[in-house]
One Martini backbone bead per residue (centre of mass of N, CA, C, O) as a GRO file, in nm:
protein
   83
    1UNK     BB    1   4.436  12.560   8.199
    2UNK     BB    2   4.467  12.700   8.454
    3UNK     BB    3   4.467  12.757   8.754
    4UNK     BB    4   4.383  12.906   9.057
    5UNK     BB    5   4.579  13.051   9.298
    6UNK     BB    6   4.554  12.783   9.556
    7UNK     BB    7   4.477  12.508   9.343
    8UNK     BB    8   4.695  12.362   9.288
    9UNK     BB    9   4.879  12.024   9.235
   10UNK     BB   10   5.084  11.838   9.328
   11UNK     BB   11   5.408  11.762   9.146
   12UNK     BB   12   5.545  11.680   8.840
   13UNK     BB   13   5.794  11.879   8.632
   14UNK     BB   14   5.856  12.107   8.472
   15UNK     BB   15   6.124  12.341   8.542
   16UNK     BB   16   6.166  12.689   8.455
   17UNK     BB   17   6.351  13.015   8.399
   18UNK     BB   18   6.249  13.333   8.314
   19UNK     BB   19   6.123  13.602   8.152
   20UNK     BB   20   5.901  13.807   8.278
   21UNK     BB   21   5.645  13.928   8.077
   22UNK     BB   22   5.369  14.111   8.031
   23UNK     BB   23   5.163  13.838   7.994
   24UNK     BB   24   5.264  13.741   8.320
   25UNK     BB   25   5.125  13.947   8.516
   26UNK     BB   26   4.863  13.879   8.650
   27UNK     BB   27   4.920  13.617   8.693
   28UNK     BB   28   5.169  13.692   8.914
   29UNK     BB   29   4.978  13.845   9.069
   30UNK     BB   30   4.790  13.607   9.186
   31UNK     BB   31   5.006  13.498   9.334
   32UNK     BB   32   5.104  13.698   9.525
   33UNK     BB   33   4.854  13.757   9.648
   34UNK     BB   34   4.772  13.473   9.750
   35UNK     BB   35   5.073  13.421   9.909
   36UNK     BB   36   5.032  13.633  10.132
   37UNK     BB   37   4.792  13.626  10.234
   38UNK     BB   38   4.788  13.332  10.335
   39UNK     BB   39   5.029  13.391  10.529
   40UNK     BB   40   4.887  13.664  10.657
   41UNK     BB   41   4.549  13.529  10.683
   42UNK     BB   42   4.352  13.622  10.498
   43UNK     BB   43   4.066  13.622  10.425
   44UNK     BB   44   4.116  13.747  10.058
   45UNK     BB   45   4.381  13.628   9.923
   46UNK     BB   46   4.320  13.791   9.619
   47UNK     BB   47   4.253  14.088   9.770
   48UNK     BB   48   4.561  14.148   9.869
   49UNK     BB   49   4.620  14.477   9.835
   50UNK     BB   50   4.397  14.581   9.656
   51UNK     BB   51   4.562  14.802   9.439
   52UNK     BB   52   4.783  14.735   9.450
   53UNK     BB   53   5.078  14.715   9.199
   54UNK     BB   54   5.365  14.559   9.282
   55UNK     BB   55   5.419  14.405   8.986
   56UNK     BB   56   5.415  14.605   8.750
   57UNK     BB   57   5.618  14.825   8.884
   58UNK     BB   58   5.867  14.638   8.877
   59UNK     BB   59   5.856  14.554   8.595
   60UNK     BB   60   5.913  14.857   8.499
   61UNK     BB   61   6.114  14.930   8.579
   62UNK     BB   62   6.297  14.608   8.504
   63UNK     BB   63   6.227  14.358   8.306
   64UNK     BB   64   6.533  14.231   8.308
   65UNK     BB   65   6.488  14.137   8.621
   66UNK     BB   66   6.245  13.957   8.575
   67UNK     BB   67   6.070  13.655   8.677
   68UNK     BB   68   6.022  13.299   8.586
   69UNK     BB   69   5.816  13.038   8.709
   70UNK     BB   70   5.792  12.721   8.537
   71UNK     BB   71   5.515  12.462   8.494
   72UNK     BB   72   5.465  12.328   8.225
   73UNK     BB   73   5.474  12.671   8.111
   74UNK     BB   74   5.367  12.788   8.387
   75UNK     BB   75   5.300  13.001   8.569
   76UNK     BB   76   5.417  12.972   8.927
   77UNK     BB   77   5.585  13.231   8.969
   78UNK     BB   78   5.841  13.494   9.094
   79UNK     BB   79   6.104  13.786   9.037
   80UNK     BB   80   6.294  14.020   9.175
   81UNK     BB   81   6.540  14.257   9.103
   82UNK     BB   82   6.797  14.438   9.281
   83UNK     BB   83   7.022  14.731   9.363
   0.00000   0.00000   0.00000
């Protein structure tokens, strides 16, 4: 199982970057929400950005942009390439 974002604990793994999938929405939403929150000190860093959805915006744009960093096969971060 997963833990949730802002609660892994580091260490050593297999990383590799990988085409982010429909499949792997969620998990990069938490991510993503976790990561800025936590950085601009949001009070509550999971619920940063409120409803706006710009995962999975970005990644409809066009998913052959989308990447997945992943540790020991689980999603660990993103990014979007734009031209």
């Amino acid at each position: 199982m997963t833990p949730p974002a802002g609660e892994r604990k580091s260490g050593t793994g297999t990383v590799s970057v990988r085409t982010l999938g429909e499949a792997d929405l969620d998990r990069a939403d938490e991510i993503f929400r976790v990561a800025f929150g936590t950085f601009l000190g949001a009070p509550e860093p999971k619920a940063f950005f409120g409803t706006a959805d710009y995962v999975r915006t970005r990644w409809a744009a066009d998913p052959r942009a989308a990447f997945a960093a992943t540790v020991e096969g689980e999603v660990a971060g993103s990014n979007f390439a734009v031209n």
